[in-house]
FISEVEX-734549 format. One record per residue (C-alpha): x, y negated, z. Coordinates in steps of 0.5 Angstrom, whole numbers, always signed. Last residue first. Example, Ala and Ser with C-alpha at 12.3 -4.5 7.8 and 13.67 -1.06 7.14 Angstrom:
BEGIN
     xx     yy     zz
    +27     +2    +14
    +25     +9    +16
***
This chain:
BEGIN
     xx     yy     zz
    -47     -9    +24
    -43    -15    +23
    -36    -16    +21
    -33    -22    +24
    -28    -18    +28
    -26    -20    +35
    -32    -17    +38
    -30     -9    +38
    -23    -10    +40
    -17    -11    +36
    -14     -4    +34
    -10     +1    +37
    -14     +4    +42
    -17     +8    +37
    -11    +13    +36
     -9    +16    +28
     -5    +21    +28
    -10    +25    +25
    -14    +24    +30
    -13    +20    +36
    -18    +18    +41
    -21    +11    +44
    -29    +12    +41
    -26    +16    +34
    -32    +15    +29
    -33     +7    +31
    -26     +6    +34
    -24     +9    +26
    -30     +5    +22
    -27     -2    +26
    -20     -1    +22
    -21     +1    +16
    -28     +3    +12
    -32     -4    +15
    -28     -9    +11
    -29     -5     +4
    -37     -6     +5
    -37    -11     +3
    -33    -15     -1
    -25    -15     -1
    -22    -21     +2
    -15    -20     -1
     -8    -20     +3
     -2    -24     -2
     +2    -26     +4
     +1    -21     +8
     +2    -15     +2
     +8    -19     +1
    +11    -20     +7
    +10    -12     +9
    +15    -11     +1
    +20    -15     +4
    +20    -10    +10
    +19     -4     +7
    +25     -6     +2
    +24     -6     -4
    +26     -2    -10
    +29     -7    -17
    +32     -4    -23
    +25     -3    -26
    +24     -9    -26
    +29    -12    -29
    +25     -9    -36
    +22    -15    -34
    +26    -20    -37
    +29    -16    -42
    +21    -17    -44
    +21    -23    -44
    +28    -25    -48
    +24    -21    -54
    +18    -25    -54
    +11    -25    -53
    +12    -20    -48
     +6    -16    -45
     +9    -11    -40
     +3     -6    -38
     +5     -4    -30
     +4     +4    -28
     +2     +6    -22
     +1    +13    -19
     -1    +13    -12
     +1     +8     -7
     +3     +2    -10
    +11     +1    -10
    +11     +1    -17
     +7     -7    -16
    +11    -10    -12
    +18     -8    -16
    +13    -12    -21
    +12    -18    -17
    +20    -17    -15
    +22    -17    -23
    +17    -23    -25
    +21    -27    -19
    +28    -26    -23
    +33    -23    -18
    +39    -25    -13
    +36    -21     -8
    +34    -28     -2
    +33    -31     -9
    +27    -26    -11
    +25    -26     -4
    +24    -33     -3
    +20    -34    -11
    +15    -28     -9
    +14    -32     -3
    +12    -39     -6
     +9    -36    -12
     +4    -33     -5
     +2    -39     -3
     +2    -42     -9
     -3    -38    -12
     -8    -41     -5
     -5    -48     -8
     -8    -48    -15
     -4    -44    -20
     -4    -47    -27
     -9    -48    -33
    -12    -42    -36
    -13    -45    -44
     -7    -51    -45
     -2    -45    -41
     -3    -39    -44
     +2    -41    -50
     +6    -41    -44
    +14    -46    -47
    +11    -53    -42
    +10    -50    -36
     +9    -57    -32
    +14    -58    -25
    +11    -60    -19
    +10    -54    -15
    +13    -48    -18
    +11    -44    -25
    +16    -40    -30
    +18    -35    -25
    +14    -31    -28
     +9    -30    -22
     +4    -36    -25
     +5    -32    -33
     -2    -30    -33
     -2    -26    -26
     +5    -23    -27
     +2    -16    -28
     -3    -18    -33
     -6    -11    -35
     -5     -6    -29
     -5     +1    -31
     -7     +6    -26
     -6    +13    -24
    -12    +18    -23
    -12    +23    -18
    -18    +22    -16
    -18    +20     -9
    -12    +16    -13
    -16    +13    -17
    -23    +13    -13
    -19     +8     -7
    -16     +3    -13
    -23     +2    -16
    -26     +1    -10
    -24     -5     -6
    -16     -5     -7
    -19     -8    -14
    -19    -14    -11
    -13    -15    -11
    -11    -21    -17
     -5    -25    -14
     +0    -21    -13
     -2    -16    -19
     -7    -12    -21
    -12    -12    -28
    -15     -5    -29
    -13     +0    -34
    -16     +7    -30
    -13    +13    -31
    -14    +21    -32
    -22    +20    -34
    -26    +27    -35
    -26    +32    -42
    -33    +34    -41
    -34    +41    -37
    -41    +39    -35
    -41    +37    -27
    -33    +34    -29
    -35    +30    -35
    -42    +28    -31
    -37    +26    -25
    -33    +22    -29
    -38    +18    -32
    -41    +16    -25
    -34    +14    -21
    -34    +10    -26
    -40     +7    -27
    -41     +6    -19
    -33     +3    -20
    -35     -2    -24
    -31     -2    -31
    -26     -6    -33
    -22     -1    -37
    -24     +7    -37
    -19    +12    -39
    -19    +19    -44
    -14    +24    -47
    -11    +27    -53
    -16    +23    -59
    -18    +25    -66
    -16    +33    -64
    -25    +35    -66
    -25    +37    -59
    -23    +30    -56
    -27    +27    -61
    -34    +31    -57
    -31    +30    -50
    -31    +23    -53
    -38    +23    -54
    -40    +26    -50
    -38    +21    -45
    -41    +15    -48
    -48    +19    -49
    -47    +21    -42
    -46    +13    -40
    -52    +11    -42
    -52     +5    -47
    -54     -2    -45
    -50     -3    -40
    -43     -3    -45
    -37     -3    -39
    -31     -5    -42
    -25     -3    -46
    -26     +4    -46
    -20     +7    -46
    -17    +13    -52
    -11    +16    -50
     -6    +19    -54
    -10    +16    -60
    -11    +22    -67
     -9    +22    -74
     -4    +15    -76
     -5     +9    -80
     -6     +5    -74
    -10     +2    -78
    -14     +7    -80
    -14    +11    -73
    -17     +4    -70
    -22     +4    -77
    -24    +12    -75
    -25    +10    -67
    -29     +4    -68
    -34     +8    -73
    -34    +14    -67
    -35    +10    -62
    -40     +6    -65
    -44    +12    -68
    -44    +14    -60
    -46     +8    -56
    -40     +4    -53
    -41     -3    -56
    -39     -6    -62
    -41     -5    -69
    -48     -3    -67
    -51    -10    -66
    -48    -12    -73
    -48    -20    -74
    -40    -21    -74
    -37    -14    -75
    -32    -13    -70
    -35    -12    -64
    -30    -10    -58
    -32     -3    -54
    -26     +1    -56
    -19     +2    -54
    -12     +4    -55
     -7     +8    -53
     -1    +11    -57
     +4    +15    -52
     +9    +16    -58
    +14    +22    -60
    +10    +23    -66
    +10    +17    -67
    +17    +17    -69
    +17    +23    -74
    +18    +18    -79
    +21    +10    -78
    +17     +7    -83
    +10     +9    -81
    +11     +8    -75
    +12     +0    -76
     +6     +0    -82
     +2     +3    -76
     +5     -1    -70
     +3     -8    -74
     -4     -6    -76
     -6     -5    -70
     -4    -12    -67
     -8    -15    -74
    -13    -11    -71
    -17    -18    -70
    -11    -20    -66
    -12    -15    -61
    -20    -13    -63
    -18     -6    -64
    -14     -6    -58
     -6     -4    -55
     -2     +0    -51
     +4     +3    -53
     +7     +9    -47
    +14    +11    -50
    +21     +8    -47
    +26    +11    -48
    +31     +4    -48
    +31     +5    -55
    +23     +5    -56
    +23     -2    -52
    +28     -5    -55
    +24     -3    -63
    +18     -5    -61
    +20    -12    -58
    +24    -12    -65
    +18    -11    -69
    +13    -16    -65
    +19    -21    -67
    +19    -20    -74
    +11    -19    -74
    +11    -26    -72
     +8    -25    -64
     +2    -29    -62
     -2    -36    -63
     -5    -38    -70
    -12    -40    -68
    -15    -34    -71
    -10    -29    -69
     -4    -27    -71
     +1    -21    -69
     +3    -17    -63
     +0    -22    -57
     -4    -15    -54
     +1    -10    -56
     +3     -8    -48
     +9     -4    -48
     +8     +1    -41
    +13     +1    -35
    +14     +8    -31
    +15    +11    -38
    +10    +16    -39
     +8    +24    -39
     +2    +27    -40
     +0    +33    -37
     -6    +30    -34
     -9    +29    -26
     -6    +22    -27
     -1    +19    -31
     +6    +24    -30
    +11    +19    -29
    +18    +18    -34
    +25    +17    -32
    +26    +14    -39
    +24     +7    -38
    +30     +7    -33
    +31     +7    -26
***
């Protein structure tokens, strides 16, 4: 597979590469980390080149620094935006000592969007994220106000970002009951070591039809490749803020590295082989602060696992979910189908009633 074997994201006509471009470390920030604008443009340059298409990026990104790159790069190669899946997102405060600079309420939707579009140097966003849950504002008011920049042609499509499920699930029915433009995909953190939203994010979006895109896939860098047992990271500009992996991490580190040397691999390319090979629509966000980083992940796309190193993996790296999700798989089904089979699915096949450590 390639970057140009494209995906279709959610219920939507969009079409994207199977690994997006992240622009999260594209310039520089406040305390001087990030990507100089020479190697920012080179990575935008290998990624495009390649076929690939889907850009990701923030207002707050570097202080809109992240924004500004990919306008000015667009805007010296004509015609190429236009050929470009460019997201970004909203929800961020980027006025010190405004309340209404931030947030996910109308007039800061719309003012947020029109600094984003500046920077950008660009008429409209091919998506537009909710970056995070504002709970101060009724979701209504955020989602007619985006079905609103939708019409007006500011924005193409809509997806939320570290949102509760129950609000997401709320937001997308409003859009569908009132003939709002609904929710096509959800960017959420998903990797080997973070699965957590296999609880309930993970099942809305594909009873949905929603695809997601994972923010940090390698977890950090911990699935890299760089981190092992012993051994001091001392080339991740993450590395003096997140610390490093603790034993449970390890665990998992470790098994990912067996199945990468087993296959003559980097680890990064078997944690995002991992994650393609989700159900559903699964497209990883590639954050790259280097050029040699993003070759290496672009591995990833020439790996498929096998089912039986892809069953190591989901055992090695299994969640503990929160109620209620450890009652809706195999004791609902003894409960619902009292020793029959259904759809395929028999009864008997499950441990007895007792040995699990739900209570009901």
């Amino acid at each position: 597979m390639s970057l140009d074997h494209y995906v279709t994201l959610g219920r939507s006509g969009l079409r994207v590469s199977p690994f997006a471009l992240g622009a999260m470390t594209f310039g520089q920030d406040p305390g001087g980390a990030g990507t100089s604008v020479e190697e920012s443009e080179a990575i935008l340059t290998r990624y495009l080149e390649g076929g690939g298409n889907f850009i990701d990026t923030a207002n707050f990104y570097t202080n809109g620094h992240s924004e500004r790159i990919l306008g000015d790069f667009f805007t010296k190669r004509s015609g190429m935006r236009d050929h470009v899946v460019l997201a970004s997102k909203f929800f961020a405060n980027m006025h010190p000592g405004d309340p209404n600079g931030g947030g996910a309420g109308r007039s800061a939707i719309i003012a947020q969007l029109h600094q984003t579009l500046r920077r950008l140097n660009t008429d409209h966003l091919d998506l537009y994220w909710l970056h995070n849950w504002d709970r101060h504002t009724p979701i209504e008011e955020t989602m007619s106000a985006l079905d609103d920049l939708v019409r007006a042609g500011k924005v193409r499509y809509l997806g939320f970002s570290n949102t509760p499920a129950w609000v997401t699930a709320q937001a997308h029915t409003t859009a569908l009951l009132r003939g709002w433009t609904p929710l096509i995909a959800l960017q959420v953190e998903y990797s080997l070591l973070e699965r957590t939203v296999e609880g309930e994010l993970a099942p809305f979006a594909r009873d949905q039809r929603m695809a997601l895109v994972p923010w940090s896939p390698l977890r950090n860098g911990f699935l890299s490749g760089k981190y092992t047992r012993g051994a001091e990271v001392t080339d991740s500009a993450r590395a003096a803020f997140v610390g490093g992996p603790d034993e449970a991490e390890f665990v998992v580190i470790d098994a990912v590295a067996t199945v990468a040397a087993e296959l003559g691999v980097t680890s990064a390319a078997v944690a995002l082989a991992w994650l393609r090979a989700r159900e559903g629509t699964v497209v990883p966000i590639l954050g790259a602060r280097r050029l040699s980083h993003l070759e290496d992940n672009l591995a990833g796309l020439d790996l498929a696992l096998d089912a039986e190193r892809l069953a190591l993996l989901d055992e090695v790296s299994a969640p503990v979910l929160n109620y209620p999700a450890p009652m809706h798989g195999a004791q609902r089904a003894m409960l619902q189908f009292a020793g029959t089979t259904v759809d395929g699915t028999p009864s008997g096949v499950y441990p007895p009633l007792q040995q699990s450590s739900v209570r009901y």
